[in-house]
gemmi code that builds the backbone of each chain (N, CA, C; Angstrom):
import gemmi

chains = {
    "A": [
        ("UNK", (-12.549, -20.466, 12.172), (-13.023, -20.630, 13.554), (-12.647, -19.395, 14.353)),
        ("UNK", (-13.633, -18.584, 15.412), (-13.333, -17.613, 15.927), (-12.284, -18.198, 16.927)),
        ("UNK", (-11.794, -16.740, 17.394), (-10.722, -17.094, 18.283), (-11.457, -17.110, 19.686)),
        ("UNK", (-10.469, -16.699, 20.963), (-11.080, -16.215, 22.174), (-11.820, -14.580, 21.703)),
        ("UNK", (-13.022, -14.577, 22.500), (-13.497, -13.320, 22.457), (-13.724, -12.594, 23.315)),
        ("UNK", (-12.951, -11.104, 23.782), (-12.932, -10.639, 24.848), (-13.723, -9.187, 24.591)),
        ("UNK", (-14.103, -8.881, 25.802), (-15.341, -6.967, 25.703), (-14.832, -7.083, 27.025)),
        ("UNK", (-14.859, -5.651, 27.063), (-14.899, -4.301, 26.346), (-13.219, -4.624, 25.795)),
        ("UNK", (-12.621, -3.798, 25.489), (-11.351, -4.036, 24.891), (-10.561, -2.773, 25.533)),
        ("UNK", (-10.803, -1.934, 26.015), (-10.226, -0.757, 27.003), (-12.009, -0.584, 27.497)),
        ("UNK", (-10.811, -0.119, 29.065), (-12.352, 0.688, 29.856), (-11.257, 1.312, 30.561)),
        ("UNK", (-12.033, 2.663, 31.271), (-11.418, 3.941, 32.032), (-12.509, 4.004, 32.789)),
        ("UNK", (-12.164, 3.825, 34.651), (-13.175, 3.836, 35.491), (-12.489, 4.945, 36.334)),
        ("UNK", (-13.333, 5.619, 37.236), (-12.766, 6.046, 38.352), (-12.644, 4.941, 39.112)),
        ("UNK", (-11.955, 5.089, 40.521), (-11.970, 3.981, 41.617), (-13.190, 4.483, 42.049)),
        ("UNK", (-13.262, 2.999, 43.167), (-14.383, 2.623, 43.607), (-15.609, 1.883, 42.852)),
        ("UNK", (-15.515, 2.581, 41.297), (-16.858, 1.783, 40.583), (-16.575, 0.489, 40.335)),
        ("UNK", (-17.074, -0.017, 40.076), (-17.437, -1.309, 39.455), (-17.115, -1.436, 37.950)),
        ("UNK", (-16.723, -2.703, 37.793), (-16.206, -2.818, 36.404), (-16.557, -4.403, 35.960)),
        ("UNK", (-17.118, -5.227, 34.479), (-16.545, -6.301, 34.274), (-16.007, -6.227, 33.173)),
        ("UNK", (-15.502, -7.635, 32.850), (-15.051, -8.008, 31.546), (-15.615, -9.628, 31.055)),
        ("UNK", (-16.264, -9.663, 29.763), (-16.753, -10.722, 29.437), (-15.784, -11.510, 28.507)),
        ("UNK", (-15.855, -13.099, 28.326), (-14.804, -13.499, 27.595), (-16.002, -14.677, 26.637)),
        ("UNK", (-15.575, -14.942, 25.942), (-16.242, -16.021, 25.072), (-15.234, -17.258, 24.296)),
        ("UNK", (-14.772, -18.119, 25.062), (-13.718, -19.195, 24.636), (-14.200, -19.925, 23.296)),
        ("UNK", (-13.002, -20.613, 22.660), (-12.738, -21.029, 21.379), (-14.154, -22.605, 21.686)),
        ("UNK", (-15.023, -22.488, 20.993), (-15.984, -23.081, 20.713), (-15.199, -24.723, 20.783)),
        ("UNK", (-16.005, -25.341, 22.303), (-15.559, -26.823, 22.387), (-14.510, -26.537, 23.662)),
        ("UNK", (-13.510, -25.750, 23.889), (-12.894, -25.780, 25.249), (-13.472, -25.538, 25.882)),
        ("UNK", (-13.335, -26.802, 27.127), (-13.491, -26.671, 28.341), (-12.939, -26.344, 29.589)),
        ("UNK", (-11.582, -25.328, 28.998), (-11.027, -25.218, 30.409), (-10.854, -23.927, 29.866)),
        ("UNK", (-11.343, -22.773, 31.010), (-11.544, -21.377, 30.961), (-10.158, -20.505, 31.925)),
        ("UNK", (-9.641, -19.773, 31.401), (-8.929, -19.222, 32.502), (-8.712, -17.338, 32.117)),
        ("UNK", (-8.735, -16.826, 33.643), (-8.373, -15.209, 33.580), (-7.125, -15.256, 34.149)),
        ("UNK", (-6.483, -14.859, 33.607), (-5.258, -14.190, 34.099), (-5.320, -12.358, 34.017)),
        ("UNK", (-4.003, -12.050, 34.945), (-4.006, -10.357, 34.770), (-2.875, -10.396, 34.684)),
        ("UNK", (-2.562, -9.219, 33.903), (-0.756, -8.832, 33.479), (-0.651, -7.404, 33.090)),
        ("UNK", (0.262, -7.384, 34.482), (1.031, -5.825, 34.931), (1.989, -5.736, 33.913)),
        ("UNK", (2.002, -3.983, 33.676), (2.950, -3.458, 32.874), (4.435, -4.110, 32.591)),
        ("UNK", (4.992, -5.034, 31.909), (6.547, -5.050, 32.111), (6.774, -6.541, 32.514)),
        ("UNK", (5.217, -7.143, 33.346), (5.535, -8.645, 33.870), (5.104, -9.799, 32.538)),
        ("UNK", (4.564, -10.872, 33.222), (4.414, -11.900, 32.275), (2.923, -12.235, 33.396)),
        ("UNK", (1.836, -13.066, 32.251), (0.447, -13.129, 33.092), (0.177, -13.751, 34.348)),
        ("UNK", (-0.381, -13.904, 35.349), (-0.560, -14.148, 36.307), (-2.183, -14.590, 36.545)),
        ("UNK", (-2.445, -15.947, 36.577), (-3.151, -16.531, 36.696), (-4.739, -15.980, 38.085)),
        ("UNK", (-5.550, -15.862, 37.909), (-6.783, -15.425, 39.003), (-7.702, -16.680, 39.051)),
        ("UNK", (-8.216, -17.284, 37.706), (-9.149, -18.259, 38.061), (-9.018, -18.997, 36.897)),
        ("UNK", (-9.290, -20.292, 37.404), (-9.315, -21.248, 36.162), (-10.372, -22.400, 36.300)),
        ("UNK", (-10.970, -22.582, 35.328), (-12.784, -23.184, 35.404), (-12.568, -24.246, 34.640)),
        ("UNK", (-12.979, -25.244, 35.284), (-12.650, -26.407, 33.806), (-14.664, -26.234, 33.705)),
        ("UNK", (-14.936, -26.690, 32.905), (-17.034, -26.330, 32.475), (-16.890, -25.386, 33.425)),
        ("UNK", (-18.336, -25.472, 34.352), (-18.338, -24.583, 34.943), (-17.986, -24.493, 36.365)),
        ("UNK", (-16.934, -25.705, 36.571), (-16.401, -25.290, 38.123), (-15.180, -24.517, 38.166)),
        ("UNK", (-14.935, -24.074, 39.172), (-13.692, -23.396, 39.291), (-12.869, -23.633, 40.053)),
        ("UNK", (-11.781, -24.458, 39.082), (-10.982, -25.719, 40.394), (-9.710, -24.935, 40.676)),
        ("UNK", (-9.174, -23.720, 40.282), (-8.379, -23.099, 41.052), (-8.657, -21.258, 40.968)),
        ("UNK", (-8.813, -21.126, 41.960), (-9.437, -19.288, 41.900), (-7.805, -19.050, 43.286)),
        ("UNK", (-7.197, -19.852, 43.834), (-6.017, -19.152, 45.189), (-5.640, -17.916, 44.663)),
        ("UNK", (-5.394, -17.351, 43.307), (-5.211, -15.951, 43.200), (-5.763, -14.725, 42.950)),
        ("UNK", (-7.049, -15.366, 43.282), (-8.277, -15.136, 42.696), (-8.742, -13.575, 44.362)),
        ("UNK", (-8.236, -11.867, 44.438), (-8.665, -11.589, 45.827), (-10.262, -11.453, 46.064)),
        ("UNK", (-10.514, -12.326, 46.617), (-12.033, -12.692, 46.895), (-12.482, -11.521, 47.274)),
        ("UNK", (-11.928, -10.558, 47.947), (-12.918, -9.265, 48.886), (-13.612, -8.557, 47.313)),
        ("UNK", (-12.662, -8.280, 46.753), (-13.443, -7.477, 45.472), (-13.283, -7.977, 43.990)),
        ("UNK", (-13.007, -9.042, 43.969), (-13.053, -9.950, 42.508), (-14.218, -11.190, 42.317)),
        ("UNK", (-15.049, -11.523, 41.848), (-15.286, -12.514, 41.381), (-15.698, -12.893, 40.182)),
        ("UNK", (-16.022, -14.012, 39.787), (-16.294, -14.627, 38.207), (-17.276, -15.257, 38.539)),
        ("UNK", (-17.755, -15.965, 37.103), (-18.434, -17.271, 36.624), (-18.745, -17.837, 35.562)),
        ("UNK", (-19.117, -18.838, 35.587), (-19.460, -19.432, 34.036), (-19.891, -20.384, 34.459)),
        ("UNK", (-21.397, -19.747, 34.262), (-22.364, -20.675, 34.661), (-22.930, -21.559, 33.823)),
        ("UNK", (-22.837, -21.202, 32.628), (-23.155, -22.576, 31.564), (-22.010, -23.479, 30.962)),
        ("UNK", (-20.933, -23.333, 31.637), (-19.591, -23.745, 31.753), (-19.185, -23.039, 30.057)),
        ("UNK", (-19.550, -22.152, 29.685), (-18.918, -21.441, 27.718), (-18.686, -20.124, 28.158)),
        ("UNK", (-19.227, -19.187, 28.089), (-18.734, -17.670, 28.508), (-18.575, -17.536, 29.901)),
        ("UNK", (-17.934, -16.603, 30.171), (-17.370, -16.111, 31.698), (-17.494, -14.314, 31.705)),
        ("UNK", (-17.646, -14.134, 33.058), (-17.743, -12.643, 33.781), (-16.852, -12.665, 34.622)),
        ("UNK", (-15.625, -12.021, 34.510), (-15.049, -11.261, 35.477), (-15.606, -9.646, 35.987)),
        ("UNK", (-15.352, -9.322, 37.321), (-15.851, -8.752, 37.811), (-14.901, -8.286, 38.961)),
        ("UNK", (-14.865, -6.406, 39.017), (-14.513, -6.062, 40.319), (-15.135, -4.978, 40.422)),
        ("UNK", (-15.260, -4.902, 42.281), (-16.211, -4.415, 42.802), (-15.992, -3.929, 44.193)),
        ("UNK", (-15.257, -3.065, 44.784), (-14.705, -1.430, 43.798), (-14.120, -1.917, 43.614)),
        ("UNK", (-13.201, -1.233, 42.089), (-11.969, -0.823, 41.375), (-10.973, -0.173, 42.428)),
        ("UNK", (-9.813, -0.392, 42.891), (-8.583, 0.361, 42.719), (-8.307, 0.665, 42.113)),
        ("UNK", (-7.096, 1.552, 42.119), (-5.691, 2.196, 41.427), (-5.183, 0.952, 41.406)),
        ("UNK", (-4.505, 0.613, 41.766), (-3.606, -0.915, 41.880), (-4.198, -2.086, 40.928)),
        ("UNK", (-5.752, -1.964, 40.579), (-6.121, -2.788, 39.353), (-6.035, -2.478, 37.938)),
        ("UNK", (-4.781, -1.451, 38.223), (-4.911, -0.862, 36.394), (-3.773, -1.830, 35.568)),
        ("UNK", (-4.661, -2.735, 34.668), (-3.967, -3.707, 34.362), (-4.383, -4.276, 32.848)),
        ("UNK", (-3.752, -5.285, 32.378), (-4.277, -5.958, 31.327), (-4.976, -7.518, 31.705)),
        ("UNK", (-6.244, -7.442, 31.848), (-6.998, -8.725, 32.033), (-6.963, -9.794, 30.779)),
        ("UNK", (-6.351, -11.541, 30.700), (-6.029, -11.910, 29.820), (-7.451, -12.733, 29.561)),
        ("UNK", (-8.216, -13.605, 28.607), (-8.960, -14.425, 28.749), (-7.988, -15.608, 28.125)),
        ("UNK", (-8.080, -16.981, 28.073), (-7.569, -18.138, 27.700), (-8.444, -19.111, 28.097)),
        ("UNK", (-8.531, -20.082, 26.521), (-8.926, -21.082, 26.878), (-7.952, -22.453, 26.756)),
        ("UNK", (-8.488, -23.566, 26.550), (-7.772, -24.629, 26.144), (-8.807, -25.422, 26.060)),
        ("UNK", (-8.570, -26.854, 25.211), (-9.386, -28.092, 24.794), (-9.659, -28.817, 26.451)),
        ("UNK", (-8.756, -28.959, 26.979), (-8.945, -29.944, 28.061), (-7.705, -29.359, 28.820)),
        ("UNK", (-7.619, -29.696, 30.387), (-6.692, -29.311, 31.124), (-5.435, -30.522, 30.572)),
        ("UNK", (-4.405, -30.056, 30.774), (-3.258, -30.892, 30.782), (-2.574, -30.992, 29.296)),
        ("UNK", (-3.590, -29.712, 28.306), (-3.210, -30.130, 27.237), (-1.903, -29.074, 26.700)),
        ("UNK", (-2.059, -28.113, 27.796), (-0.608, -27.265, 27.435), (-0.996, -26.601, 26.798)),
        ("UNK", (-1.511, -26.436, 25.669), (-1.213, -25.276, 24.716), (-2.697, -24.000, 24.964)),
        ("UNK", (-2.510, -23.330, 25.775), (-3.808, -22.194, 25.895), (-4.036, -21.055, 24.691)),
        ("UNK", (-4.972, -20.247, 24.363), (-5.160, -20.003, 23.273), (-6.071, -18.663, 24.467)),
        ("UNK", (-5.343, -17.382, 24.278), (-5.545, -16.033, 24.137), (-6.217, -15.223, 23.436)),
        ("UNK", (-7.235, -14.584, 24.596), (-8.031, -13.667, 24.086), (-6.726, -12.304, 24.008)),
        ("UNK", (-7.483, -10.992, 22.879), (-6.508, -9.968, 22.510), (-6.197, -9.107, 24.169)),
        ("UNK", (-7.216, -8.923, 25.027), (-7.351, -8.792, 26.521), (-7.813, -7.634, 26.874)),
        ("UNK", (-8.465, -6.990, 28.027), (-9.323, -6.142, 28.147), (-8.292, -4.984, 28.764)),
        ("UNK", (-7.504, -4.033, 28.744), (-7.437, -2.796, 29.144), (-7.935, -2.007, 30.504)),
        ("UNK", (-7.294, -2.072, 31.559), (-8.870, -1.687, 32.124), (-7.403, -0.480, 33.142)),
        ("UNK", (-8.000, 0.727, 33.320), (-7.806, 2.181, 33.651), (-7.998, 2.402, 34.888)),
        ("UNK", (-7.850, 2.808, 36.056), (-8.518, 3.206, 36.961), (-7.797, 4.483, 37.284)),
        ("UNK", (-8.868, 5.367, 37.298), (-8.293, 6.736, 38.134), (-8.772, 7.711, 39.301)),
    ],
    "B": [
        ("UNK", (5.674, -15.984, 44.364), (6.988, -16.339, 44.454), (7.108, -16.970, 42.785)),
        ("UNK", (8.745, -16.245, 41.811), (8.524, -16.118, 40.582), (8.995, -17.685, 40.389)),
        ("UNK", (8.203, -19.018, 39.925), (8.586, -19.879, 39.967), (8.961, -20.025, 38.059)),
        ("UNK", (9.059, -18.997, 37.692), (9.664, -19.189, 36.155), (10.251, -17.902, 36.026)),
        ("UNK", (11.686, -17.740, 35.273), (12.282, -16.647, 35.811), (13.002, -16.069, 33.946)),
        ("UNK", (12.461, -15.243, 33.786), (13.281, -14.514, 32.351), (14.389, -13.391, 32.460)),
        ("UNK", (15.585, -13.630, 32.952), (16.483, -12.647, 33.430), (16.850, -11.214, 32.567)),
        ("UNK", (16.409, -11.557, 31.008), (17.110, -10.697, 30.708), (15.544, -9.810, 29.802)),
        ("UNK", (15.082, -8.824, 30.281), (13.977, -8.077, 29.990), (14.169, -7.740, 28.556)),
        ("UNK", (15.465, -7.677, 28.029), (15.151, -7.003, 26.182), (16.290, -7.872, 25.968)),
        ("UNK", (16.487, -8.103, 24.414), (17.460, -8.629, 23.980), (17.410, -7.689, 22.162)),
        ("UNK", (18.401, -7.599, 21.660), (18.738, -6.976, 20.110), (19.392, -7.411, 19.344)),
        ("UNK", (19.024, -7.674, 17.867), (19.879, -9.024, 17.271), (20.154, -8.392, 15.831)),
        ("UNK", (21.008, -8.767, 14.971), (20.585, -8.572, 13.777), (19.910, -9.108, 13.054)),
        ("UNK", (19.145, -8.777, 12.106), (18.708, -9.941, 11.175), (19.707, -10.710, 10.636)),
        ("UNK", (19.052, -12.073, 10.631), (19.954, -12.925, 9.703), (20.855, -13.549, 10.775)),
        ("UNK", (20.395, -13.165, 12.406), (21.748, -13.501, 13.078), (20.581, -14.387, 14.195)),
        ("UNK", (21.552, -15.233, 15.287), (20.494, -16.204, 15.707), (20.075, -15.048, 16.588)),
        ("UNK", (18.623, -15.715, 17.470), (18.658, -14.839, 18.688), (18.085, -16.154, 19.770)),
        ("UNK", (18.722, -15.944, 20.967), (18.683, -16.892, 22.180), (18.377, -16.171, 23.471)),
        ("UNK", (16.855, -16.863, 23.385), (16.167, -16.117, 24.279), (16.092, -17.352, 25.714)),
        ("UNK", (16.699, -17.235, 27.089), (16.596, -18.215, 28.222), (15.835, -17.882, 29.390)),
        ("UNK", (15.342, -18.859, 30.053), (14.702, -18.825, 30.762), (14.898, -20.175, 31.723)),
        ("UNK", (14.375, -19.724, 33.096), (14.833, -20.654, 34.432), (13.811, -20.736, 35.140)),
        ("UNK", (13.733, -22.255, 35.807), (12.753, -22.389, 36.451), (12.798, -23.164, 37.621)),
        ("UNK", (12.371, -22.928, 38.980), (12.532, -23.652, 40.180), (11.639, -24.680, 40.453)),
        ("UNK", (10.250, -25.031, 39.997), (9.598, -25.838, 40.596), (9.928, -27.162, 39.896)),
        ("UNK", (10.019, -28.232, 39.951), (10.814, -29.481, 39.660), (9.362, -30.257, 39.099)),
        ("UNK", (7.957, -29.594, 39.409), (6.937, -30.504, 39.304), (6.541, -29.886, 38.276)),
        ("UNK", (7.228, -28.736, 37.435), (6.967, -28.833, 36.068), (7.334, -29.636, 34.878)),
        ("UNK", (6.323, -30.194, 33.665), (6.633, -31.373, 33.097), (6.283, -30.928, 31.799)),
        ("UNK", (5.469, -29.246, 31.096), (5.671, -28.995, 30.361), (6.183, -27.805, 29.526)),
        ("UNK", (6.807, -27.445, 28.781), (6.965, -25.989, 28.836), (6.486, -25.154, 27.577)),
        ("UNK", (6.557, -24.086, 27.542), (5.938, -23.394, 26.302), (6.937, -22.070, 26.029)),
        ("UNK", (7.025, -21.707, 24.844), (7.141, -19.999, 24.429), (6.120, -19.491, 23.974)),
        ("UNK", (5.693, -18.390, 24.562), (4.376, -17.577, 23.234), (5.509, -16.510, 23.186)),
        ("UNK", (4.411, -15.813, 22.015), (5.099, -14.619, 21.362), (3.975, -13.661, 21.874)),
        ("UNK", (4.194, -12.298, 22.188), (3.175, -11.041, 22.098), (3.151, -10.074, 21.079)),
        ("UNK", (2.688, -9.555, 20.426), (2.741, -8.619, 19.932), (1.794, -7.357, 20.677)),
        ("UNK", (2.215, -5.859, 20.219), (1.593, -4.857, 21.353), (0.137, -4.819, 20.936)),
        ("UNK", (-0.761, -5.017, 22.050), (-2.153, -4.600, 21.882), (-2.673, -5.912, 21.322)),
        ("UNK", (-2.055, -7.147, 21.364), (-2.407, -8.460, 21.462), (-2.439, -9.354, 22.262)),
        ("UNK", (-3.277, -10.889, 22.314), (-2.933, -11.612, 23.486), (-2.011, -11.995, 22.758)),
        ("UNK", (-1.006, -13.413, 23.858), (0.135, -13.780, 23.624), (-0.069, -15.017, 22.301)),
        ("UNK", (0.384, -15.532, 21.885), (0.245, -16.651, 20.874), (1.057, -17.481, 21.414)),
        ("UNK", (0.800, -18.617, 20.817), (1.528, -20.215, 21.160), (2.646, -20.096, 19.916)),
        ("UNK", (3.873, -20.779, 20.390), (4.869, -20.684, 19.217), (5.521, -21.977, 19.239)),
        ("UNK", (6.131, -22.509, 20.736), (6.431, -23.741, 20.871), (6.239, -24.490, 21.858)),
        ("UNK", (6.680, -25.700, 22.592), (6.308, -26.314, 23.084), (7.428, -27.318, 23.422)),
        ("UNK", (7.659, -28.039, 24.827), (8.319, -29.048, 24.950), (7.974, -29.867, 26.026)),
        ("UNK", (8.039, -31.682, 25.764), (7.294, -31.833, 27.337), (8.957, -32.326, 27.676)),
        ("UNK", (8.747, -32.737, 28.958), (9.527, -32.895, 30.186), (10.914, -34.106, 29.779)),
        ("UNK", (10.422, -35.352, 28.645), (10.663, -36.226, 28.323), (11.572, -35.729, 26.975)),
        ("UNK", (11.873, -35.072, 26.573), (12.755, -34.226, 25.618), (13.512, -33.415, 25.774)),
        ("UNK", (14.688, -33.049, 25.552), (15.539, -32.074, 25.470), (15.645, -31.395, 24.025)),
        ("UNK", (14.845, -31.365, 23.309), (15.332, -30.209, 21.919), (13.753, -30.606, 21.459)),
        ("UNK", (13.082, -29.890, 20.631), (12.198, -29.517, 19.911), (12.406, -28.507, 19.038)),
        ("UNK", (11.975, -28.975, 17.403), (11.982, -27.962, 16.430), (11.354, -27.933, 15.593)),
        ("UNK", (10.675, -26.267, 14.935), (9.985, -26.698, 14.427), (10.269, -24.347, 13.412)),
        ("UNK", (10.721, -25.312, 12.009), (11.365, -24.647, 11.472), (12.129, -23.928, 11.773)),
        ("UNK", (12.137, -22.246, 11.975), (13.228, -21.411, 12.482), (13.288, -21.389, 14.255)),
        ("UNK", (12.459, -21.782, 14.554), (12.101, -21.914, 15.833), (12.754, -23.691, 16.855)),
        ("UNK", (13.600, -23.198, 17.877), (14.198, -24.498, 18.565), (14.339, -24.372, 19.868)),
        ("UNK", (13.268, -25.099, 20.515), (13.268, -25.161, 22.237), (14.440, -25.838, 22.646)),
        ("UNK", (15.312, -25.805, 23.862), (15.649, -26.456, 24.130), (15.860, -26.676, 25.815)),
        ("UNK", (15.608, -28.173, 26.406), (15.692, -27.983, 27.785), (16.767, -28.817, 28.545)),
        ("UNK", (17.147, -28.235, 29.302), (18.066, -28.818, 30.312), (17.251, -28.610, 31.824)),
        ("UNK", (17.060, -30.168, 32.132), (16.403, -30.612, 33.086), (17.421, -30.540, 34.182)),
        ("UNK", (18.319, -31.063, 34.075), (19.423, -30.669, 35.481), (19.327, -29.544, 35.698)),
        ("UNK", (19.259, -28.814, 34.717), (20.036, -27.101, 35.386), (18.607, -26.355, 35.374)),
        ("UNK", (17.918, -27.189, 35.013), (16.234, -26.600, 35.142), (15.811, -25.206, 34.330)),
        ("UNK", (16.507, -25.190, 33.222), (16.525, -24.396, 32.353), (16.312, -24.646, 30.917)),
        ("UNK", (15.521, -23.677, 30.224), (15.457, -23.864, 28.844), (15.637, -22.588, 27.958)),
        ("UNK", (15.880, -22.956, 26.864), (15.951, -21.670, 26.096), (15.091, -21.875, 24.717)),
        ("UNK", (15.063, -20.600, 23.823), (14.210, -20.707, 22.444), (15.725, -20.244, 21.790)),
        ("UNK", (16.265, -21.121, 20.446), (16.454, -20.256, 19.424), (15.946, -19.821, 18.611)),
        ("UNK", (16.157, -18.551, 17.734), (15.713, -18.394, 16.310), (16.770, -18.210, 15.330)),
        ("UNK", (16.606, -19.029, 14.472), (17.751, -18.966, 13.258), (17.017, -19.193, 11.858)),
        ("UNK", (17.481, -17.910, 11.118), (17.873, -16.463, 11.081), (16.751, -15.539, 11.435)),
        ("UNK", (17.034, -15.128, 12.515), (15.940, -13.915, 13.024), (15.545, -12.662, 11.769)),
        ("UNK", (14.074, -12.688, 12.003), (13.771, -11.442, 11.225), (13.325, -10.347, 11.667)),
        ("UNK", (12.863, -9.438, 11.305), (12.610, -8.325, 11.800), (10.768, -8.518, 12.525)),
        ("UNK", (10.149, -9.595, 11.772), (9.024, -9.849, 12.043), (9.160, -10.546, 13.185)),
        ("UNK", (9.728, -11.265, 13.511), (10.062, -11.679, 14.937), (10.384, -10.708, 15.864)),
        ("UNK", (10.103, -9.410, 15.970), (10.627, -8.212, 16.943), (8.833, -8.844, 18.069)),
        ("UNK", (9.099, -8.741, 18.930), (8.083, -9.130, 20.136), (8.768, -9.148, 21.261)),
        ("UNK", (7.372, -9.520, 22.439), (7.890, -10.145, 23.414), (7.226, -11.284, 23.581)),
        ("UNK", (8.455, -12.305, 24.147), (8.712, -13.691, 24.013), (8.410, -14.160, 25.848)),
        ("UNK", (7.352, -14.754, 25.975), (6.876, -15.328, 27.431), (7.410, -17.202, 27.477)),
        ("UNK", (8.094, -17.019, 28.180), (8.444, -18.601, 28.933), (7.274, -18.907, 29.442)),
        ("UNK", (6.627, -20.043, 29.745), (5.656, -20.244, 30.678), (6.020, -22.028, 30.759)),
        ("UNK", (5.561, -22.227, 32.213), (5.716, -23.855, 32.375), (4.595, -24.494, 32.969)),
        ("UNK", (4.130, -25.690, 33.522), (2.598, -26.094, 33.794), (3.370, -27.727, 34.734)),
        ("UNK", (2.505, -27.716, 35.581), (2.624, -29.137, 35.976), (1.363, -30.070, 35.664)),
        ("UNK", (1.197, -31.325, 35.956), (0.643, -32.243, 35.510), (-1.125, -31.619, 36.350)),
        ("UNK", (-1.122, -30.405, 36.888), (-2.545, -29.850, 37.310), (-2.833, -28.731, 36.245)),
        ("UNK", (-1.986, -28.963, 35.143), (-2.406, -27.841, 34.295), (-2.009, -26.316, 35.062)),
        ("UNK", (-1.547, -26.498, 36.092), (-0.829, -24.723, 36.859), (0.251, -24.325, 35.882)),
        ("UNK", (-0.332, -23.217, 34.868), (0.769, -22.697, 34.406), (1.068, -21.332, 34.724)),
        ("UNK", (2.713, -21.234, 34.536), (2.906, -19.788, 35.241), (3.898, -19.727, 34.200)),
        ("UNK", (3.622, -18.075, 34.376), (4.519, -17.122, 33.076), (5.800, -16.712, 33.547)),
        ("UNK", (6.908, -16.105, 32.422), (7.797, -15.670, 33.169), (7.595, -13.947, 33.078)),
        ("UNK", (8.495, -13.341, 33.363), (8.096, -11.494, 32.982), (8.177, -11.392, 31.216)),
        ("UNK", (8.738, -12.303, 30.719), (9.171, -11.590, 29.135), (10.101, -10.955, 28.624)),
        ("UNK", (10.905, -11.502, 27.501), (11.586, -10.716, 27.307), (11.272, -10.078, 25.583)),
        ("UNK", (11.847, -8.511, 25.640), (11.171, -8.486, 24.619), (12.616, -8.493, 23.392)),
        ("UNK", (12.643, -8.768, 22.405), (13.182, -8.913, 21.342), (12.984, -8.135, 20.387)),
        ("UNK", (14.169, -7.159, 19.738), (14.049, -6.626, 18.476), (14.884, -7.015, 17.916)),
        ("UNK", (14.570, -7.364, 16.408), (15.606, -7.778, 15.198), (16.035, -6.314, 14.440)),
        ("UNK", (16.995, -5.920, 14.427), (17.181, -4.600, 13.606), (17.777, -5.383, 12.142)),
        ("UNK", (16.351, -4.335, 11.068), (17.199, -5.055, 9.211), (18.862, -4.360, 9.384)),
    ],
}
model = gemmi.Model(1)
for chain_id, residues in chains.items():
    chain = gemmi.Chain(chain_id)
    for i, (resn, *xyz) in enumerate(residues, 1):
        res = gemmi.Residue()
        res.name, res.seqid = resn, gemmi.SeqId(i, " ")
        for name, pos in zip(("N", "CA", "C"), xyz):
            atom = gemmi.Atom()
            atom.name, atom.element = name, gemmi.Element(name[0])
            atom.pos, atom.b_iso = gemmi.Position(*pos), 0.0
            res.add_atom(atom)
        chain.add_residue(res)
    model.add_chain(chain)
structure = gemmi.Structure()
structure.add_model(model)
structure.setup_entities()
């Protein structure tokens, strides 16, 4: 069974452009989540979709981030401009159902800004 | 605000020797907890697990253990190997599925 599937796997933007990252969860979970994780920390949650709603995005900065998953199975993260300050590791995770604890990690996208 | 807390950023063990990795946590409305493991240029993996209603979980070289008063838990490993060199993420979740990570600590086993 595939795992989580995450693209691009590194990207190098200048600021200001635009950037996404696509994820493709473990075939049958329904609860989608992005996290981002700074050099040195531990992940930090942005949005979490059970199908295709998105019942917690609070860390989610709305001015230049958003997502979706509109057929409640793959997801688009998205920022729009890039900072310096977004040079980070974007995580994908899914899980079977909320509440079930155990999330299951995409390898995670790389993303550069200079 | 770090509501799961990994104080000690590296830890170094020998092989063959335990290694005790801890972690602390303030929110009281957490009820489950987890360790993953990282390896570099990977996502994190699932390793263990404990819910709220237990104090020890084990599962071969690997042993959660929690103390609910002091709102703390730790992982052992006994006998650490060198393949166990990573970093080791605390993370905890309340009954909304909110889970939060701690920073990590990372672990090397020297042969």
């Amino acid at each position: 069974e595939a795992g989580v599937v995450q693209s691009p796997r590194y990207k190098i933007i200048e600021k200001k452009q635009p950037v996404a990252f696509w994820c493709n969860p473990i075939s049958g979970h329904n609860t989608l989540y992005w996290y981002l994780q700074n050099l040195g920390q531990g992940p930090e949650l942005l949005i979490r979709y059970e199908n295709e709603e998105a019942v917690d995005d609070s860390q989610l900065p709305k001015d230049r981030f958003s997502a979706e998953r509109l057929k409640g199975v793959d997801s688009t993260l998205k920022i729009q401009p890039a900072e310096l300050g977004d040079s980070a590791v974007y995580l994908c995770a899914s899980s079977f159902n909320s509440g079930s604890g155990e999330l299951f990690f995409g390898e995670g996208s790389r993303l550069t800004v200079l | 605000d770090q509501q799961v807390k990994q104080n000690s950023p590296s830890l170094s063990v020998q092989e063959g020797r335990i290694s005790i990795l801890n972690c602390d946590y303030t929110n009281s409305m957490f009820d489950y907890f987890l360790w993953y493991k990282k390896y570099p240029a990977e996502g994190p993996t699932f390793l263990i697990s404990i819910s709220s209603i237990k104090d020890k979980n084990e599962d071969g070289r690997f042993t959660v253990f929690l103390n609910k008063s002091a709102k703390h838990l730790s992982l052992h490993i006994v006998p650490s190997q060198p393949g166990d060199s990573a970093v080791y993420f605390c993370a905890a979740s309340d009954d909304n599925n909110d889970m939060r990570f701690g920073a990590g600590t990372r672990l090397t086993v020297k042969p």
